[in-house]
KOLMAR-873301 format. One record per residue (C-alpha): x, y, z. Coordinates in steps of 0.5 Angstrom, whole numbers, padded with zeros to 4 digits, always signed. Each point is the difference from the previous one (the first is absolute). Layout:
<vexros>
XYZ ...
</vexros>
This chain:
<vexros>
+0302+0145+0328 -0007+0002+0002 -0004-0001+0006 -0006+0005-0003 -0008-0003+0002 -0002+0003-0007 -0006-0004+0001 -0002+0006+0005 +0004+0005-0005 -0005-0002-0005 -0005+0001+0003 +0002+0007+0003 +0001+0002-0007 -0007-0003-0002 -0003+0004+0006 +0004+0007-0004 -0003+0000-0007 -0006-0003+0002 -0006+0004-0003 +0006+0005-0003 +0000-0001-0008 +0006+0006+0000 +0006-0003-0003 +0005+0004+0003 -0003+0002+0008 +0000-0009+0000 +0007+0000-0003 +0002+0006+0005 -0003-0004+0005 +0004-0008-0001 +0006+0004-0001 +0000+0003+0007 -0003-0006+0003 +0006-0005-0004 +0005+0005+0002 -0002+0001+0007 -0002-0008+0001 +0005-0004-0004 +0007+0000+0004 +0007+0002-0003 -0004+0004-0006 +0005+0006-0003 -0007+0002-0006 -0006-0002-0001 -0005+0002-0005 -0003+0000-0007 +0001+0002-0007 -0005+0001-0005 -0001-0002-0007 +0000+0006-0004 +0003+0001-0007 +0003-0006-0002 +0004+0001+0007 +0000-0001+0007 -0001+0007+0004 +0001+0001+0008 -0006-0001+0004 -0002+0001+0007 +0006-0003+0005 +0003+0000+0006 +0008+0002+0000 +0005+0003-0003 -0001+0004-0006 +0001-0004-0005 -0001-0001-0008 -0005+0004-0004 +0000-0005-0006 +0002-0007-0002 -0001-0003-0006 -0003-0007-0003 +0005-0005+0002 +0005+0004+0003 +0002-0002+0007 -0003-0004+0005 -0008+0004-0001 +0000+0001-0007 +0002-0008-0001 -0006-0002+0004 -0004+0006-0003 +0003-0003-0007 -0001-0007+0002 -0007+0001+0005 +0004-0006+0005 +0002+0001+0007 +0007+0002+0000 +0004-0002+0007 +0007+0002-0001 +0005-0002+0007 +0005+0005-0003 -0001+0005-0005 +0007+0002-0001 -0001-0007-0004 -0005+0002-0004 +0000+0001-0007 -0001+0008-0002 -0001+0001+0008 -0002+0007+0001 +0003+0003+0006 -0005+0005+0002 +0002+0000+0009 +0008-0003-0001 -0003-0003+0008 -0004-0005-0003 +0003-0007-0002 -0007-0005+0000 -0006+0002-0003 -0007-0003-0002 -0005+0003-0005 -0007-0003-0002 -0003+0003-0006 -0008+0002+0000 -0004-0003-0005 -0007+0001-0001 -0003-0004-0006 +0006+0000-0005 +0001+0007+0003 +0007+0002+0003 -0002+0005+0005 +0008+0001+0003 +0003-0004+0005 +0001+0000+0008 +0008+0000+0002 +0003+0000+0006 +0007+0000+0001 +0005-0003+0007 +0006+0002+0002 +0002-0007+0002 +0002-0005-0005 -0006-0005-0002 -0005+0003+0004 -0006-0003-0004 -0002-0007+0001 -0005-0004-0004 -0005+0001+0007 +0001+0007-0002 -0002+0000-0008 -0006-0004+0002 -0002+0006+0005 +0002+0006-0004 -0003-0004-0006 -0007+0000+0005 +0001+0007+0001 +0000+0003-0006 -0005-0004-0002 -0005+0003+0005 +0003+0006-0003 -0002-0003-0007 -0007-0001+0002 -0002+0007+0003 +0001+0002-0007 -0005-0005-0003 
</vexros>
């Protein structure tokens, strides 16, 4: 579990896209800070909403999947769904898309402005049930910083 003060990481995370209105320079800059703040974190990173389909983003980790389809694994299901999809143990999910074989939890917030699906964020651990609900609600505030730099 997590002992992560993301009542400071929010605000770290607001100080990065502040005053900043590109979407890409502030995904790249979340990443770098999740990866490089959160403990036991294999991948952190960003997929975009792009024809009907999720395309890789700004990340931090090893390369991973270039596309991922509405609905299928766990970022398609929140991209499909737009709900925080918190998973203990990937290899339980339905439709998992292995793209590091050294992850095994995983948590993706999907990015929504107005009813607009933007992409999601998505992190991976290698451990089993690294994400927490203190987590999600942490995670959730930074990609609403993220959300709001848009606006």
């Amino acid at each position: 579990m997590s002992n992560t003060n993301y009542t400071q990481l929010v605000e770290q995370a607001r100080s990065l896209v502040s005053g900043e209105s590109d979407l890409i320079a502030n995904m790249a800059n979340i990443s770098s800070l999740l990866f490089n703040q959160l403990p036991a974190v294999n991948w952190a990173g960003f997929y975009l909403y792009k024809q009907e389909q999720l395309v890789l983003g700004p990340f931090q980790g090893q390369p991973a999947c270039i596309r991922i389809p509405m609905g299928k694994g766990v970022c398609g299901t929140a991209a499909a769904t737009r709900e925080t999809q918190l998973v203990e143990d990937v290899h339980q999910f339905k439709g998992h898309i292995a793209c590091d074989a050294a992850s095994n939890s995983e948590i993706v917030i999907p990015l929504v402005i107005g009813d607009e699906l933007i992409g999601v964020l998505d992190i991976d651990s290698p451990e089993f049930g690294r994400f927490s609900e203190q987590d999600k609600q942490g995670l959730e505030q930074i990609a609403a910083a993220l959300l709001e730099s848009q606006q």
